[in-house]
mmCIF file of the C-alpha atoms, coordinates in Angstrom:
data_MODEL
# 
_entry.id   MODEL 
# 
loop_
_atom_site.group_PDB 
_atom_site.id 
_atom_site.type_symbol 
_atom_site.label_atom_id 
_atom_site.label_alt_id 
_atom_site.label_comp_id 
_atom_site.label_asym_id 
_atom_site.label_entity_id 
_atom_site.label_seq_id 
_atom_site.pdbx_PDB_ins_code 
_atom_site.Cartn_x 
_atom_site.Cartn_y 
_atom_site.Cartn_z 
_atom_site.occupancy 
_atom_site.B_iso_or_equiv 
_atom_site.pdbx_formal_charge 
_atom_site.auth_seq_id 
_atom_site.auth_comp_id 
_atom_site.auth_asym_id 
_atom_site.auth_atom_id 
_atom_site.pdbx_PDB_model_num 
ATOM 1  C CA . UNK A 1 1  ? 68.616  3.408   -21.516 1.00 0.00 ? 1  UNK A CA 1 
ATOM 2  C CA . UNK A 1 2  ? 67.218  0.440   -20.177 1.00 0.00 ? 2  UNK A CA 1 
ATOM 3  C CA . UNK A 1 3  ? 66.243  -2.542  -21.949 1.00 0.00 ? 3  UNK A CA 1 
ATOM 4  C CA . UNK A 1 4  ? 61.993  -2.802  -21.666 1.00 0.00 ? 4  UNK A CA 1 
ATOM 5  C CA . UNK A 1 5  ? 62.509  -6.916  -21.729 1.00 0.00 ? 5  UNK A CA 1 
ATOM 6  C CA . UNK A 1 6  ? 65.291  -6.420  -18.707 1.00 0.00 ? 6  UNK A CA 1 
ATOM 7  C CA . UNK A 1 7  ? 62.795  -4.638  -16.823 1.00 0.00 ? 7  UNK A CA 1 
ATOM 8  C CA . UNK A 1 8  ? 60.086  -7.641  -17.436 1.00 0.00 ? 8  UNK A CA 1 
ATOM 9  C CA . UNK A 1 9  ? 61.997  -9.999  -16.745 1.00 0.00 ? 9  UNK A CA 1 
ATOM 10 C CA . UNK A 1 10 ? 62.948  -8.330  -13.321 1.00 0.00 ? 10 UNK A CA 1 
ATOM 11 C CA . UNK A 1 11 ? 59.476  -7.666  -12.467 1.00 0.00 ? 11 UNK A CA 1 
ATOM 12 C CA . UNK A 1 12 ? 58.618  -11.490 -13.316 1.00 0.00 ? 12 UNK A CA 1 
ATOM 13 C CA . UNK A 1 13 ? 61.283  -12.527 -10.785 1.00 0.00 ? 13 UNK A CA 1 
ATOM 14 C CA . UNK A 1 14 ? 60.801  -10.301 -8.366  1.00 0.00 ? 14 UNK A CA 1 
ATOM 15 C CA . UNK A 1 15 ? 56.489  -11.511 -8.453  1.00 0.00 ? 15 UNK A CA 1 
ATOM 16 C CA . UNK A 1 16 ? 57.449  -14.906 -8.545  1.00 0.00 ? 16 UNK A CA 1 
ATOM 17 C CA . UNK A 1 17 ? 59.947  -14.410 -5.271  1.00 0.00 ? 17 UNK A CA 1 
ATOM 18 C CA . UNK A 1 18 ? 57.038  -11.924 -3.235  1.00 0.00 ? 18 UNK A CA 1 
ATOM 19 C CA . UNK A 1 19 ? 54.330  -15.457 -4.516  1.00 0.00 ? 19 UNK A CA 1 
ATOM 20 C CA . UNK A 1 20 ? 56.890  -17.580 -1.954  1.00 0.00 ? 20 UNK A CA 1 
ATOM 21 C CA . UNK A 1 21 ? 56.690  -15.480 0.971   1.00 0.00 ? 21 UNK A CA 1 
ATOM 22 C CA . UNK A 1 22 ? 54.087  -14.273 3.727   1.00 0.00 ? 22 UNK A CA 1 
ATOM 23 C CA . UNK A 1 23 ? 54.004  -10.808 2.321   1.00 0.00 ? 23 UNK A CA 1 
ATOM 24 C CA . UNK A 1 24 ? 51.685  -12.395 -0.617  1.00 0.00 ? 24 UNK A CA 1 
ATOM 25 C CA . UNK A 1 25 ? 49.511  -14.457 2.257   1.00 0.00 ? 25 UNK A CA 1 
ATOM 26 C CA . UNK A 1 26 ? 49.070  -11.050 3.766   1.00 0.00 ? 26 UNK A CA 1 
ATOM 27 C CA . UNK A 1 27 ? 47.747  -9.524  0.605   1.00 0.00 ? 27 UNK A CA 1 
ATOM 28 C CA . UNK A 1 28 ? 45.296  -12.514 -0.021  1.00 0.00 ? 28 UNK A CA 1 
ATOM 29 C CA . UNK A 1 29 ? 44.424  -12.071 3.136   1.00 0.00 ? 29 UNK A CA 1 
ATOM 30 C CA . UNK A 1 30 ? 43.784  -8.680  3.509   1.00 0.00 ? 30 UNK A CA 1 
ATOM 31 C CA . UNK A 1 31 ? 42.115  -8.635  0.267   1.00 0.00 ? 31 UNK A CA 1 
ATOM 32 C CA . UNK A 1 32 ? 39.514  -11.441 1.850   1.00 0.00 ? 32 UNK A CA 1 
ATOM 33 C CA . UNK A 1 33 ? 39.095  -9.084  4.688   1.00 0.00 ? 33 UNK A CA 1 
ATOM 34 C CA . UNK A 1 34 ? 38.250  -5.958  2.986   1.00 0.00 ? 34 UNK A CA 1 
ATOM 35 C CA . UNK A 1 35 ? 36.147  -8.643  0.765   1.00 0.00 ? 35 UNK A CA 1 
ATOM 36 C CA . UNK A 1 36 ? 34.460  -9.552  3.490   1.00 0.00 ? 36 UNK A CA 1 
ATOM 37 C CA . UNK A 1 37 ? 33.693  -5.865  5.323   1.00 0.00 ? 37 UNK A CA 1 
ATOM 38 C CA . UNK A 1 38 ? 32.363  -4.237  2.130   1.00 0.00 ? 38 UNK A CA 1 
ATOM 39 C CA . UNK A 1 39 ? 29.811  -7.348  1.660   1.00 0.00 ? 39 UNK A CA 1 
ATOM 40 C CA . UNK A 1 40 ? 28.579  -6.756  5.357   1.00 0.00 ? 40 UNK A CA 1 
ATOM 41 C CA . UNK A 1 41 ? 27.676  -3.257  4.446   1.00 0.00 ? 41 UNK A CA 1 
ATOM 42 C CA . UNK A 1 42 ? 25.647  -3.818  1.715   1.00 0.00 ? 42 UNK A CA 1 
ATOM 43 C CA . UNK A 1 43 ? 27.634  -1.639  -0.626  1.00 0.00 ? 43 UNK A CA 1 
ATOM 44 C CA . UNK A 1 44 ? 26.562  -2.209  -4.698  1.00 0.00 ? 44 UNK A CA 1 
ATOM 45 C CA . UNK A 1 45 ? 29.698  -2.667  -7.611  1.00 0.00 ? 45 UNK A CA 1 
ATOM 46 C CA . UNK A 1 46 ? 29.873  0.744   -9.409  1.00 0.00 ? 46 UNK A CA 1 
ATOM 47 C CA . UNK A 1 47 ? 28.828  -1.248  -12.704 1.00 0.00 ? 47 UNK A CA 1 
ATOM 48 C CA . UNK A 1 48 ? 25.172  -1.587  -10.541 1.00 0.00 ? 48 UNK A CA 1 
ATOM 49 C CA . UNK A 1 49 ? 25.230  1.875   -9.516  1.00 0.00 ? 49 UNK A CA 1 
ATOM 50 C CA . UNK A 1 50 ? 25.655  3.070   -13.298 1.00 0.00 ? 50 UNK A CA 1 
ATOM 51 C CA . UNK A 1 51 ? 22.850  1.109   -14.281 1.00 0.00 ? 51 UNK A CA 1 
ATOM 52 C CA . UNK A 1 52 ? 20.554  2.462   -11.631 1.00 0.00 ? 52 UNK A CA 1 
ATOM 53 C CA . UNK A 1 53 ? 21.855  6.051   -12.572 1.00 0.00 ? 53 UNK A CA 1 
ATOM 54 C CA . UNK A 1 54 ? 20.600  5.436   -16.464 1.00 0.00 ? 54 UNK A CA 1 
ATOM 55 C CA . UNK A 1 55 ? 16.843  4.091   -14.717 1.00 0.00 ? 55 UNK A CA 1 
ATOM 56 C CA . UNK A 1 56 ? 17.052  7.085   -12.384 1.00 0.00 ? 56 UNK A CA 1 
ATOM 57 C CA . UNK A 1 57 ? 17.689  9.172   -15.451 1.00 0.00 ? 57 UNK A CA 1 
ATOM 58 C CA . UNK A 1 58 ? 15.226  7.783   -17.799 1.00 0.00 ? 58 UNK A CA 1 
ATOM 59 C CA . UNK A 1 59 ? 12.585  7.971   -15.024 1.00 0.00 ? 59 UNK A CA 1 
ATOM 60 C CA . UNK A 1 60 ? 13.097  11.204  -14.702 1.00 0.00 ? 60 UNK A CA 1 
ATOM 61 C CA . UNK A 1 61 ? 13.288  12.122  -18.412 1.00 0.00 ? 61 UNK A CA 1 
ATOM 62 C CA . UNK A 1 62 ? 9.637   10.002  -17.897 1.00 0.00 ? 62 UNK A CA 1 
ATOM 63 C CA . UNK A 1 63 ? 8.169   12.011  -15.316 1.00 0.00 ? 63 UNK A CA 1 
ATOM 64 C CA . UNK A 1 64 ? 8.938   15.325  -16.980 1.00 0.00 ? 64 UNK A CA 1 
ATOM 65 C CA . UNK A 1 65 ? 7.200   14.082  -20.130 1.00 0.00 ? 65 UNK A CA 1 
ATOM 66 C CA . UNK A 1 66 ? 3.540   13.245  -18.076 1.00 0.00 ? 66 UNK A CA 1 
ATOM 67 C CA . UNK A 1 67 ? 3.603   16.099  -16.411 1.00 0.00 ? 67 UNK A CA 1 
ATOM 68 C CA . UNK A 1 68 ? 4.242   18.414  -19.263 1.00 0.00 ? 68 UNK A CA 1 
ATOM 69 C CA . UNK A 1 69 ? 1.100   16.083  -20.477 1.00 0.00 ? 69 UNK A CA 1 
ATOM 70 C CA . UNK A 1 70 ? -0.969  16.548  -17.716 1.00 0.00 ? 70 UNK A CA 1 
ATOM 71 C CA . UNK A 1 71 ? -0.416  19.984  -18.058 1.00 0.00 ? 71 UNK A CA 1 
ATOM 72 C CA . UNK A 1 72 ? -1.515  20.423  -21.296 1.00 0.00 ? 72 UNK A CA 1 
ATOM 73 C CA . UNK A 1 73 ? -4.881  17.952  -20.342 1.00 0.00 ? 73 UNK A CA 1 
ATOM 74 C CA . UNK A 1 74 ? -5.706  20.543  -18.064 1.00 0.00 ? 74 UNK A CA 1 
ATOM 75 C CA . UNK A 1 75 ? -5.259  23.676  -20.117 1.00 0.00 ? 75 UNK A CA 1 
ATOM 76 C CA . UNK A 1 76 ? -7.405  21.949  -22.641 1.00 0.00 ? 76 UNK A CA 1 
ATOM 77 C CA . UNK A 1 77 ? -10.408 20.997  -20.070 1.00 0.00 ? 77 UNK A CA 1 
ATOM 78 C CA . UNK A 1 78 ? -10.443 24.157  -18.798 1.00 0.00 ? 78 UNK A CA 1 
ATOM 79 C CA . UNK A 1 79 ? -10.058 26.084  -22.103 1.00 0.00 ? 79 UNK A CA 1 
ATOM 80 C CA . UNK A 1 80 ? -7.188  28.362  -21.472 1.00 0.00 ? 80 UNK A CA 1 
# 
């Protein structure tokens, strides 16, 4: 079997050698890129779209309540 720390250490070298060449420039750069095109269409992290889920959910959990209210209101005013 392979030693774990043998393995490390290759993938340590082997990162440092790809950080010297163009192949790491293209990465950066293609990272920017991709950066860049998701910013220009107004796309939101999916840490904001979980929060606006929760409001979404909790509005709705909101909405059901007054209207289960209103409901009731009306049953009462007109004595059913």
């Amino acid at each position: 079997m392979l030693d774990p720390k043998l393995l490390d250490d290759l993938a340590a070298r082997l990162n440092t050698l790809l950080a010297a060449t163009p192949a790491k420039d293209f990465e950066k750069n293609t990272r920017a890129l991709v950066s860049g095109f998701l910013a220009r269409l107004d796309v939101v992290t999916r840490e904001e779209f979980d929060v606006q889920a929760q409001v979404l959910a909790r509005t709705r959990e909101k909405l059901k309540e007054l209207e289960a209210r209103v409901e009731a209101l009306e049953r009462q005013r007109t004595g059913s």
